[in-house]
GULODREN-474810 format. One line per 10 residues: number of its first residue (from 1); their letters; for each residue x, y, z of C-alpha. Coordinates in steps of 0.001 Angstrom, whole numbers, plus 500000, padded with zeros to 6 digits. Layout:
<recs>
NUM) A) X/Y/Z ~ ...
</recs>
This chain:
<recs>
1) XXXXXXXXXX) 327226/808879/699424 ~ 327511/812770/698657 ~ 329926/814459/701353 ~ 328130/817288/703149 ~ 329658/820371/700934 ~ 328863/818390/697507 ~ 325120/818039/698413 ~ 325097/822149/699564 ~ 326701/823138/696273 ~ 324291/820757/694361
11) XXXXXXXXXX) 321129/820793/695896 ~ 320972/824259/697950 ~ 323516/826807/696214 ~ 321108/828388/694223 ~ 318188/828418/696964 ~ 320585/830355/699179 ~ 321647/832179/695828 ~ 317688/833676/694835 ~ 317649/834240/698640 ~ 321377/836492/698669
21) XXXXXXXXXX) 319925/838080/695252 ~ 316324/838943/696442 ~ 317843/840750/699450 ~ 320270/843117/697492 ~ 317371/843948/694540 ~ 315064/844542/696470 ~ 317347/846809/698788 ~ 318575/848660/695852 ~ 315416/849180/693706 ~ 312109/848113/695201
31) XXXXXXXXXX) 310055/848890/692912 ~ 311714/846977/689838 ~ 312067/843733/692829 ~ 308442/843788/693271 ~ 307100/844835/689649 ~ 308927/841599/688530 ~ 307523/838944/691213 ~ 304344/840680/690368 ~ 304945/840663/686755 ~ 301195/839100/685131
41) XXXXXXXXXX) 301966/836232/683055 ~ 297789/835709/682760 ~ 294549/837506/683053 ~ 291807/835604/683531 ~ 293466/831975/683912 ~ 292285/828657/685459 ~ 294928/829021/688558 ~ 296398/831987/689808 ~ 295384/834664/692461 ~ 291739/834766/693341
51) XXXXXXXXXX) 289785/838364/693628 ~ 286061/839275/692908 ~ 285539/841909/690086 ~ 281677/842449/690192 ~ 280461/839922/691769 ~ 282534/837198/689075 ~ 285649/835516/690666 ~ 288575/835748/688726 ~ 292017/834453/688618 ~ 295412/836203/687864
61) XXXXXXXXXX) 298615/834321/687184 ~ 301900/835796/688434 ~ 305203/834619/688575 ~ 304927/834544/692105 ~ 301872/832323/692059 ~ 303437/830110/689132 ~ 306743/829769/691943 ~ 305110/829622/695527 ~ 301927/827594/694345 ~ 302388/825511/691363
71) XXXXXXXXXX) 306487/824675/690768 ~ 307082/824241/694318 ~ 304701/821766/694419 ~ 307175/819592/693399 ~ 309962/819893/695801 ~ 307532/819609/698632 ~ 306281/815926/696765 ~ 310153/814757/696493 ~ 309691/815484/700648 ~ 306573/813372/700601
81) XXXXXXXXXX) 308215/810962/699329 ~ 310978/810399/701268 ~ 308153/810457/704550 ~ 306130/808167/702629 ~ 309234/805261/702500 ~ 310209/806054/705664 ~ 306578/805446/706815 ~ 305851/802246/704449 ~ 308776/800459/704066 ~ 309229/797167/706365
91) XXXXXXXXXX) 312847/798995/708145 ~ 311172/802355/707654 ~ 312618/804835/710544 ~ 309266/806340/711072 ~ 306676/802853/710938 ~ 304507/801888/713232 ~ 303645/804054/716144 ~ 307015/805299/716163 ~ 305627/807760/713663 ~ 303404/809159/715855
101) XXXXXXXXXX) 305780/810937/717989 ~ 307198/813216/715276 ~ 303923/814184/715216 ~ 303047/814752/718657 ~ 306196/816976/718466 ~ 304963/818906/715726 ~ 302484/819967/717867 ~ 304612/820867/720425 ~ 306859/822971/717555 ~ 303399/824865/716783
111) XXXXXXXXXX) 302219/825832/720421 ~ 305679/826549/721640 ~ 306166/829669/719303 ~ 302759/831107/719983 ~ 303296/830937/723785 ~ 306585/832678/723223 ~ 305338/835243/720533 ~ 302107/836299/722186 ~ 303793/836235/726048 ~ 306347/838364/724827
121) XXXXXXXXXX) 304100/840949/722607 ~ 301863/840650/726215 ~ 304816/841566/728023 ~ 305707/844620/725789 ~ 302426/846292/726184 ~ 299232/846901/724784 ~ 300017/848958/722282 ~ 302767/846406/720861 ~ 300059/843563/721357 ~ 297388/844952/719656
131) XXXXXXXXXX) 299568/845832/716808 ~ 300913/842142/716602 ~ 298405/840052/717545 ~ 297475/838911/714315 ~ 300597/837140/713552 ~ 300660/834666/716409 ~ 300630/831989/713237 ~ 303567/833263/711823 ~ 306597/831087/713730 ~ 304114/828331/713596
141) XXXXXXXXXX) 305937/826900/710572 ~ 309062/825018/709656 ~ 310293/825640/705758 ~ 311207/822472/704797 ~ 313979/823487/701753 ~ 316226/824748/704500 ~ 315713/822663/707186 ~ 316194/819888/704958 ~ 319356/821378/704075 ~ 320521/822021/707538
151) XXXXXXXXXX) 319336/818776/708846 ~ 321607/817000/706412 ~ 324619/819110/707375 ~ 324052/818241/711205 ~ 322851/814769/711163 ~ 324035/813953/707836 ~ 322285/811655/704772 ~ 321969/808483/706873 ~ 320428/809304/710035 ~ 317062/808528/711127
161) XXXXXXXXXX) 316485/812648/712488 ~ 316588/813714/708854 ~ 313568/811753/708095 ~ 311915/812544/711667 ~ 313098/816143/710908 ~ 310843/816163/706934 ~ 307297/814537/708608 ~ 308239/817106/711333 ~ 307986/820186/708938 ~ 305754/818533/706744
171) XXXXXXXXXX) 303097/818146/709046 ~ 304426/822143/710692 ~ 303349/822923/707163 ~ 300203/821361/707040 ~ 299259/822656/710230 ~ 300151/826379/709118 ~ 298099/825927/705970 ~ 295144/824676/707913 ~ 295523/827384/710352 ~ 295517/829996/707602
181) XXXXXXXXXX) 292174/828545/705868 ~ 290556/828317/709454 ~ 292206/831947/710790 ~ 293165/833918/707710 ~ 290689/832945/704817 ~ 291382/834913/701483 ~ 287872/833595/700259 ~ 285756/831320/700502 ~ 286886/827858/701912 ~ 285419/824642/700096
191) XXXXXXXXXX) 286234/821092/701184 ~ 284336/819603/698847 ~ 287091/820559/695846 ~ 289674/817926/698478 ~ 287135/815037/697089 ~ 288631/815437/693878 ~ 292039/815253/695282 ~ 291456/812271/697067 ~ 289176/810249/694197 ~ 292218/811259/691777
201) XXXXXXXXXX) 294930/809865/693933 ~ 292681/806408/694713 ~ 291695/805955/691646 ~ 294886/806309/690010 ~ 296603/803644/692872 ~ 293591/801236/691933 ~ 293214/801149/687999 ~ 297628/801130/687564 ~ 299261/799970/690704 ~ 296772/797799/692311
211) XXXXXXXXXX) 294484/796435/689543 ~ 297676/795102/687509 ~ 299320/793141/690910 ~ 296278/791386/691236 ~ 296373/790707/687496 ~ 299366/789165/687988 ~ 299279/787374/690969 ~ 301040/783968/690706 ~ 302676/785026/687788 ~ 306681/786049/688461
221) XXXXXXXXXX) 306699/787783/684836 ~ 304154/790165/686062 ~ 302913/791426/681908 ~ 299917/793434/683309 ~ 302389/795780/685352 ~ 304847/795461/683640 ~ 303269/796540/680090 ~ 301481/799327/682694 ~ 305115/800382/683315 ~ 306746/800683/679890
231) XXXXXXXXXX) 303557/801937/677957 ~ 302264/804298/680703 ~ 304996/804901/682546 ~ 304366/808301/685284 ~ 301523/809633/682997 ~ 298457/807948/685100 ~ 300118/810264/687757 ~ 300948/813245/686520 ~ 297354/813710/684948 ~ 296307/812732/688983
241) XXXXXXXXXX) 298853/815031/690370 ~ 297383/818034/688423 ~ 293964/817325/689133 ~ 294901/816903/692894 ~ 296534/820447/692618 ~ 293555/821729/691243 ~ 291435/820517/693758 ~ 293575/821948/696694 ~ 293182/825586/694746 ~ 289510/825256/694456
251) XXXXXXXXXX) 289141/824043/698149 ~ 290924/827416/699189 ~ 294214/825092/700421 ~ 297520/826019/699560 ~ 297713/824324/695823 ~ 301808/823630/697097 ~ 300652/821088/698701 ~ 298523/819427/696172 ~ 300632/816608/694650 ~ 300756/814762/698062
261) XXXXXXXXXX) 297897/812627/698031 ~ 299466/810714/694581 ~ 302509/809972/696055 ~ 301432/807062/698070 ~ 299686/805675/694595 ~ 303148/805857/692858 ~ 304691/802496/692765 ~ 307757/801897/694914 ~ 310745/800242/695480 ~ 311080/797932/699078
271) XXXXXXXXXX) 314380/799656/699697 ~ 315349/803250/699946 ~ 318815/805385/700128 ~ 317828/808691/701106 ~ 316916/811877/698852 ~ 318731/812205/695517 ~ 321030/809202/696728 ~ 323300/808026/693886 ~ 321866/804601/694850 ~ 318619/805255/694146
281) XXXXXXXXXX) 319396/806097/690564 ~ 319500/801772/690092 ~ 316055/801095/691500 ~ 313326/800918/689071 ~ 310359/801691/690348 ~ 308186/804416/689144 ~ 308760/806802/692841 ~ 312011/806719/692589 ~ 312353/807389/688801 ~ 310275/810159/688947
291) XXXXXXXXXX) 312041/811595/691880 ~ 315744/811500/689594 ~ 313200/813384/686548 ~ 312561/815855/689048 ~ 316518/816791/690050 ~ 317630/820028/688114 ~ 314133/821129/687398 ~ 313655/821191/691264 ~ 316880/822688/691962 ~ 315864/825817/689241
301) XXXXXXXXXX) 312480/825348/690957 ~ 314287/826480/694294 ~ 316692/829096/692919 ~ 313016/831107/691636 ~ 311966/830643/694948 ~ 314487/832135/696955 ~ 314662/835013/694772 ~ 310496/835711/694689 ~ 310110/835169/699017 ~ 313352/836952/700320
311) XXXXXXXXXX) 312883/840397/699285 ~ 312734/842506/702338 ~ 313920/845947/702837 ~ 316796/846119/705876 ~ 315006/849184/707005 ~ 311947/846887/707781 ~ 313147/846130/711201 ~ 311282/846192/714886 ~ 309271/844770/717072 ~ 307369/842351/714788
321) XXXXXXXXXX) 310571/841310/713937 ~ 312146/840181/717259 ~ 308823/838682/718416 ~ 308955/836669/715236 ~ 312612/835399/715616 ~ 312634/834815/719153 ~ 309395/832492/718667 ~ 311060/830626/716063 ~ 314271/830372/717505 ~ 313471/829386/721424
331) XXXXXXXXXX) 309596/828643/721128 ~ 309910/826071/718214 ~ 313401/823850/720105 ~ 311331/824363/723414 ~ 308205/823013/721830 ~ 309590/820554/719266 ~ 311718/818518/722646 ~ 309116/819079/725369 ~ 306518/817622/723366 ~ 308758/815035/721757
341) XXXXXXXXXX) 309647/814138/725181 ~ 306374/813128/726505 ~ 305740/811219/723674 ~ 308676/809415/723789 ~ 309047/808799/727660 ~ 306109/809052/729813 ~ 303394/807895/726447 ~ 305964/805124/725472 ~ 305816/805840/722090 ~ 309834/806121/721850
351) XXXXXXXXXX) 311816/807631/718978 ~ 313580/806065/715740 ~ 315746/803499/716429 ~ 319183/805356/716395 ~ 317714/808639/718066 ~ 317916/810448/721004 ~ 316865/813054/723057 ~ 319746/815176/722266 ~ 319135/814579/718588 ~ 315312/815703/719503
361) XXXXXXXXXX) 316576/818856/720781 ~ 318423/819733/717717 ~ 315794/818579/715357 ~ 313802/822072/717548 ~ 316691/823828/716812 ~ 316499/822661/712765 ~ 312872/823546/712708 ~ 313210/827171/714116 ~ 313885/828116/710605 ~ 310222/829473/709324
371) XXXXXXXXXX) 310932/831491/706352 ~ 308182/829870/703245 ~ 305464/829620/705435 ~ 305650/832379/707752 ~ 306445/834723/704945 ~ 303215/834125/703332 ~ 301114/834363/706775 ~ 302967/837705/707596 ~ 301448/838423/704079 ~ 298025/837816/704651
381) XXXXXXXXXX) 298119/838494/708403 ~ 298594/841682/708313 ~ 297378/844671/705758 ~ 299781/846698/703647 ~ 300312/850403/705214 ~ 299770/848870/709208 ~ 302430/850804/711203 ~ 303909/850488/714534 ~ 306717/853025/715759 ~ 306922/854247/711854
391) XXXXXXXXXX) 307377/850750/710316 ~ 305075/848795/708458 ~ 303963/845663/710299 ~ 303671/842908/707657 ~ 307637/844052/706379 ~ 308938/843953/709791 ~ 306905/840514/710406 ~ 308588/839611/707450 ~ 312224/840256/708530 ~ 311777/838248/711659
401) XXXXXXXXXX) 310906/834974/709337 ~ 313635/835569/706830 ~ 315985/836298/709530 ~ 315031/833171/711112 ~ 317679/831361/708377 ~ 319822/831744/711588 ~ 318434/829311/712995 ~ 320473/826906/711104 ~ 323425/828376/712708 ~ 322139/827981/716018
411) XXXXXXXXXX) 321263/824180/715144 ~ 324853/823465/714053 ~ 325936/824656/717161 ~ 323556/823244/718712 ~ 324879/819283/717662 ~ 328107/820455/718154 ~ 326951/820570/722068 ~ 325263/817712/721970 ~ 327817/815858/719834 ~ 325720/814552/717685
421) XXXXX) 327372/811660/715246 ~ 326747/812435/711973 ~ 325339/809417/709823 ~ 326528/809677/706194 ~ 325342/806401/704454
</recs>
């Protein structure tokens, strides 16, 4: 297994790196910074940014559209995937009911920073309040690339809180995105478009996962799957995973998203190592081979990132911002354990086998980290030019979520406390 520095340097180097070298652009020329993530790569394409010009929707595609919405898309799948075993598989850390609590404490990780950013705004004053208000779904989030990152350093590969810790902030996602269609629609919302996202995905599983095993039934040379598998290969899927992602643009969902309803159609192995794991590379399943395709394009993939979401201006800094952080930082560990707690204890539901309530607590202190989410409700939130005290609002909103990366200091500290033993195979 990967020691705890080799996996930073290989898998998060260059997301820290974008993040270090969006910071110092955009603080020494802001207008190159943002004429770059803005830069038009398409007029008038199939995906991209939605606005009206007379009456006729159009789309434009950015760079920052092609990054946040379509090539991130595929990190967040390699996530899904790792749920998805952990959920399936007959020793899976999350089956059963077990599952459930993870997402009982997601909850709890979503109404714990709203209590904490809209009692503190209310205890500020009106004028602060009124001026914030808007953004109460802006610590609701948990940016999975980091916390993934962080989680591993804590709890390392092995333990079950790294998989609790990616349905956690999968489903924090999930909930932020529905929360921005419901509170912050950009247009106009169609569910409809999510049939087409769901029909791809089934029929996909049915005509070259599940038609071919009951082809074969009886028959320990398997030829229907295994011609499916050497003729076909991941091409059933990919041509499902785009249509999926198209589906969750049309619908008015983030597209980011949109590759997760395939993954539980992609043939898999009965065994699994853990993301990336060396081990893995042996299996030979379709899941897992697509998931070693997807290695250095996903860690590029996560360099772009970090250097299209992180660039805020230092001078970007009040109120918004500390409401932000402290939600994030005490409402989401608050949250996250509280709710974990009565799921766990008083509903009976209990926790991973080889988890506790200390490792619960961190797992809150992991998830405080908000950044991709919360940047992009800060974004739509609040309008360009609102000031409070001389500062724009959505900037200073802004700060408080990329600040948040502190969280993972905080967390690291936080096992230290609790002594949690880190689990490397």
């Amino acid at each position: 297994m990967y020691r705890v520095w080799d996996y930073v340097t290989t898998y998060s180097i260059l997301l820290i790196g974008g993040a270090i070298a969006a910071l110092v652009w955009v603080n020494l020329d802001a207008a190159s910074y943002h004429d770059f993530v803005e830069f038009v790569l398409l007029d008038d394409a199939p995906v991209g940014h939605a606005h009206e010009v007379d009456g006729v929707i159009h789309r434009t595609l950015t760079l920052h559209f092609l990054v946040n919405d379509v090539l991130m898309a595929f990190f967040f799948a390699i996530a899904a995937k790792e749920v998805w075993e952990a959920i399936i598989l007959r020793n899976g850390a999350l089956r059963g009911r077990r599952a459930a609590t993870p997402l009982i404490a997601t909850a709890g990780g979503m109404l714990g920073p709203v209590a904490v950013y809209l009692g503190l705004a209310t205890l500020l004053g009106s004028d602060i309040y009124d001026a914030v208000a808007n953004g109460w779904a802006i610590p609701t989030a948990t940016d999975i690339a980091f916390s993934y990152v962080v989680g591993r350093i804590v709890f390392g590969a092995g333990h079950p809180a790294v998989r609790f810790l990616l349905l956690l902030a999968i489903a924090d996602d999930a909930g932020g995105l529905l929360i921005l269609a419901l509170f912050y629609p950009s247009g106009t919302v169609n569910p409809a478009w999510l049939l087409l996202s769901v029909g791809a995905a089934g029929a996909t599983f049915g005509l070259f996962n599940w038609l071919p095993r009951i082809l074969d039934r009886g028959n320990q040379v398997r030829p229907r799957s295994t011609w499916v598998r050497r003729n076909l290969g991941l091409w059933p899927y990919a041509a499902a995973g785009a249509a999926s992602w198209f589906g969750f643009q049309q619908a008015g969902l983030h597209p980011a998203l949109g590759l997760l309803p395939v993954i539980p159609a992609i043939p898999h192995a009965d065994r699994a190592f853990g993301i990336f794991a060396e081990a893995e590379r042996y299996l030979k399943d379709l899941l897992n081979h697509a998931e070693h395709l997807l290695k250095v394009p996903v860690e590029i993939v996560l360099f772009l990132f970090g250097l299209c979401n992180a660039g805020v201006e230092f001078s970007s800094i009040g109120a918004p911002t500390w409401l932000v952080l402290a939600a994030l930082v005490i409402g989401k560990p608050t949250g996250v354990f509280l709710f974990g707690w009565i799921a766990a204890r008083p509903m009976g539901l209990g926790l991973p086998r080889g988890m506790g309530l200390g490792d619960l607590f961190v797992i809150g202190c992991v998830a405080g980290t908000g950044f991709t989410v919360s940047l992009f409700v800060a974004s739509v939130a609040f309008n360009g030019g609102q000031t409070l005290d001389g500062i724009d609002v959505q900037a200073a909103a802004k700060m408080g979520a990329l600040l948040s990366l502190g969280a993972s200091f905080v967390a690291i500290l936080a096992g230290r406390v609790v002594r949690i033993r880190r689990q490397t195979a």
